[in-house]
N, C-alpha and C positions, 0 to 999 in steps of 0.2 A: 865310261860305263855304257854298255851295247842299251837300247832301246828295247821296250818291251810293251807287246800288244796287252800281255794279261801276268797278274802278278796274282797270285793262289795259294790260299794255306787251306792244309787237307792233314787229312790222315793218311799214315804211308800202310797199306794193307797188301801184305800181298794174299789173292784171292784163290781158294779152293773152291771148285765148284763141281755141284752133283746132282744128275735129273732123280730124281724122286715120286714117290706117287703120295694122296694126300693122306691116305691109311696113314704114313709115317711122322707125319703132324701131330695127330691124333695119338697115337701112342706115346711120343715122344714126348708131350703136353708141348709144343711148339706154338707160340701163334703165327700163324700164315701171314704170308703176303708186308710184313712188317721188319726190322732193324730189332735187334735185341741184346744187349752189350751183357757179356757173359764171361766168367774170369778161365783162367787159358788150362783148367785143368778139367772144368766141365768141357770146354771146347776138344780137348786131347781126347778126353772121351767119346763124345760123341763122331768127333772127325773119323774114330778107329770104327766103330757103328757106321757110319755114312760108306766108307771104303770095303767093307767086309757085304754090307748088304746092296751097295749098287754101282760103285769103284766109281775113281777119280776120273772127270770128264774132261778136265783141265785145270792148269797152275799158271796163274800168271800175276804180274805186279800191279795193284789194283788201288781201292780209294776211291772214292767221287770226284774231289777235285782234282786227285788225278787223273782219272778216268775221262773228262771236260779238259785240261792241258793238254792231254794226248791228243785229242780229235780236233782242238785247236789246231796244234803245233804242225798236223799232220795236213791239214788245210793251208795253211803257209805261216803261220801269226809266230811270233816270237814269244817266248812262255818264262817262266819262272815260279818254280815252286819250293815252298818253306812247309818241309814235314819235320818227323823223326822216326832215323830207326838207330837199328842196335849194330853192334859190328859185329853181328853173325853173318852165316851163311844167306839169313833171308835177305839180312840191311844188302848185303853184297848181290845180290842177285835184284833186288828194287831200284838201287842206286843205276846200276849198269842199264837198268829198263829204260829210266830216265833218260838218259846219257844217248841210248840205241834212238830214242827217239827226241833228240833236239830237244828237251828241257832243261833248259839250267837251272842250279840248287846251289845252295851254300851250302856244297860237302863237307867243307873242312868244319861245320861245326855244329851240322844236326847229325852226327853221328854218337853215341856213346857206349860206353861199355859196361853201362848195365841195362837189364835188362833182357827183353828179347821184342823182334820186329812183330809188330802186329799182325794179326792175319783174321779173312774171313770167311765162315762157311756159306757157302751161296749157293742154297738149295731150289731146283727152279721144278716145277709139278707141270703136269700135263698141260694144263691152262697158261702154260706161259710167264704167270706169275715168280717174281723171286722174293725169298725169306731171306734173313741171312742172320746168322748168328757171329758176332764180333768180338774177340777180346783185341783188346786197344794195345796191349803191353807198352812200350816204349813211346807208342804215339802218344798219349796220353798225355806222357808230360811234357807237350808242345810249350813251349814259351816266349815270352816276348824279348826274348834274347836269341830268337830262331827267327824273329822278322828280319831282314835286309832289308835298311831304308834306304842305300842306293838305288837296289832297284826298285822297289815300292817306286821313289817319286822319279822313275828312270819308264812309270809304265802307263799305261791309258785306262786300264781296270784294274781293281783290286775285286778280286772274288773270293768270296768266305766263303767256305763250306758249313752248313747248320749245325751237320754229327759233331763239331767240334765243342759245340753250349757243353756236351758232359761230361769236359774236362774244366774244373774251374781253372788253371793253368794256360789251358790252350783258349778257353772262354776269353781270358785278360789279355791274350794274345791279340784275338780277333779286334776286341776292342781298340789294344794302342792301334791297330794296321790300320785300323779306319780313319781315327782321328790324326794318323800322319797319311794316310792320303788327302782326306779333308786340305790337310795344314798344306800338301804340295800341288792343289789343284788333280790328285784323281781322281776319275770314277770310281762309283763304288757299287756292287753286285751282291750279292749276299742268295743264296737258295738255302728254303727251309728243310729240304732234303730226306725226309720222310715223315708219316702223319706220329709216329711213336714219338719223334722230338719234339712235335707242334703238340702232342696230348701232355708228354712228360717233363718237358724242358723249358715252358715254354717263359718264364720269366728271364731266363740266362739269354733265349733269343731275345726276348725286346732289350736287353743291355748291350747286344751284340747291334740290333739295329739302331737304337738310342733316336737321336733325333729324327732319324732317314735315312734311307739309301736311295741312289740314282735308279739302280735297277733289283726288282726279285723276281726270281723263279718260285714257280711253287707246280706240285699237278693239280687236279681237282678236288683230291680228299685233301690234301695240306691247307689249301684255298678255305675250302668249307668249317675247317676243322679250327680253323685259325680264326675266321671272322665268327662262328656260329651262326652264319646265314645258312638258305636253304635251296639256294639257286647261286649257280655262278656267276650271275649279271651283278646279284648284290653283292656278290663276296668279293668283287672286284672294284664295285664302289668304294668299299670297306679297307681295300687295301692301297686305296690311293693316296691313303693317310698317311701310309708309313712308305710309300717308296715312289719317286716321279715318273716312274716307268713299271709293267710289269711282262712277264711270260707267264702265262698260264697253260700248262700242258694236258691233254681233254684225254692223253691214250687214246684209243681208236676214233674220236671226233674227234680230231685235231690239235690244235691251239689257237688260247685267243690273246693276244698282246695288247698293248696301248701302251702307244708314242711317247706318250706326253700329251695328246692332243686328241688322237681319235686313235678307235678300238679297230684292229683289223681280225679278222677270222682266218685261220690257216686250213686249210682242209686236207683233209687225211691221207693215207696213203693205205687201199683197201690190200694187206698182204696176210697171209698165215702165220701168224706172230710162234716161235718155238723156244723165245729166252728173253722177257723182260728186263731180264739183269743191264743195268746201264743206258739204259733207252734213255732216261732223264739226265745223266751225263753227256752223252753227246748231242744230246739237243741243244743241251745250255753250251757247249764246245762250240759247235757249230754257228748257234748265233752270235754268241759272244767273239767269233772269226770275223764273222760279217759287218758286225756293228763297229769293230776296230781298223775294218779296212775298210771302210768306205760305202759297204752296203745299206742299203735303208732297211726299215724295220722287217718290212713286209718280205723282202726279200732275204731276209735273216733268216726270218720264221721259214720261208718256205725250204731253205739250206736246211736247217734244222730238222723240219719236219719228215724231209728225204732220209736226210742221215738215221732218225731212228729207227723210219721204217725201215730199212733196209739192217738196220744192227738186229732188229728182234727175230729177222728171219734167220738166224744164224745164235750159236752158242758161244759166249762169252760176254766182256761187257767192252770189247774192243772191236771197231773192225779193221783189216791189211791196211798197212799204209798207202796204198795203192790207190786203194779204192778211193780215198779223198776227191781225188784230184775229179776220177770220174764223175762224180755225184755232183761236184763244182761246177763240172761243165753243161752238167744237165741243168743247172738252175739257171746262170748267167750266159748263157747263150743266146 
């Protein structure tokens, strides 16, 4: 069994995205800036609304955690991801996305034939900010018959995706993958993934985090929202209870981490942000690169911190493969 840097269960989405202005929030009764899980006939609707009133900006194969494997994989790290899709056209065009970009999958048996593949609307406003409205379809019912325990303990992290708590299915999922990495000596990762899970889900997370994890990502509203402090020095204190390690992402101030040991500050990267969409994906990609190959923390975060800036100045929640390598050289040089 090949080795592997990061081992990831996500949701397989592949993503529609569309600039928008905030009038159409407002009309729409949409809440901005948040995740909002919506069933695939309201979705059909509005999607035909978004395309008729300001046309498709782009289609591609998308997800959080996969979205963070990509930007991994694309940095050099070895990857492996446990979704689901359907054997439609979408499953086929997601899978093949994987594939184009060096992730391995247990194809032969997160595909099925009911169903349809998820997908999600990711509406991004003038401010940079992304919405996104989700129906889950087929990811949904992630299961723990979709983990691969070869490579689980074949890998150096196990990273959960949060949006997965609002599936109880894919929830029982998260749970066994932790406690067989536990059981095989892996790390363990976990991002709360937007502040709608940490308001709405939040007991299905603490089952998913249970005793602790090695490391959590969170940005600053997840952080806040999570602990009910009112500063992010305490919300950090707060969180050292449930994880030995953290990333904390500030958006335009930075991020601030801690070790295990002591708290480093990352500082920002002052650029004209034009698509939020995935910033918190490849940050967590990016360090989670770092920390598996040998980087220290501080130098993670700054990997990290490069990669998003440079994704928000551009539209999508990926950037060329290419680019990786560039942005690599400008940190470790």
């Amino acid at each position: 069994m090949k080795n592997y840097h990061i081992y990831a269960l996500g949701n397989a989405l592949v993503d529609k995205e569309f600039e928008v202005d905030d009038s159409f929030f407002q009309h729409e009764k949409i809440q901005k800036g948040v995740m909002t899980l919506v069933d695939g006939e309201s979705q059909e609707t509005l999607m035909e609304r978004l395309e008729e009133k300001f046309g498709l900006k782009k289609s591609a194969g998308g997800g959080s955690a996969a979205n963070t494997l990509y930007a991994a994989s694309q940095f050099g790290a070895n990857t492996f991801y446990s979704c689901k899709v359907s054997n439609d056209e979408s499953g086929d065009f997601y899978l093949q996305e994987l594939g184009n970009h060096n992730i391995d999958t247990n194809s032969d048996s997160i595909r099925s034939d009911d169903g349809v593949t998820g997908k999600c609307l990711v509406m991004v406003s003038p401010d940079a900010e992304r919405t996104m409205l989700t129906y889950l379809g087929i990811s949904e019912k992630l299961t723990h018959d979709d983990v691969h325990e070869d490579a689980l303990m074949n890998s150096k992290y196990l990273y959960l995706e949060g949006y997965l708590v609002s599936s109880e299915t894919a929830r029982k999922a998260c749970i066994q993958a932790k406690e067989l990495a536990e059981k095989h000596g892996v790390s363990t990762a976990l991002t709360l993934s937007d502040p709608g899970m940490v308001q709405f889900f939040r007991g299905g997370l603490e089952e998913m985090i249970g005793t602790g994890v090695d490391l959590l990502f969170a940005n600053e509203v997840e952080a806040l929202t999570w602990t009910g402090e009112e500063t992010i020095e305490a919300a950090v204190e707060s969180l050292k209870t449930i994880s030995k390690t953290l990333v904390i992402t500030l958006g335009a101030e930075g991020a601030l981490l801690f070790d295990g040991e002591k708290h480093i500050k990352i500082a920002p990267h002052k650029v004209k942000a034009v698509d939020s969409n995935g910033a918190g994906d490849i940050f967590a990609g990016a360090f989670l690169y770092g920390i598996s190959n040998g980087l220290d923390f501080e130098t993670s975060g700054k990997l990290a911190s490069l990669s998003a800036a440079t994704l928000v100045c551009e539209f999508g929640p990926r950037l060329a493969p290419e680019k990786h390598q560039e942005l690599l050289q400008q940190v470790i040089q």
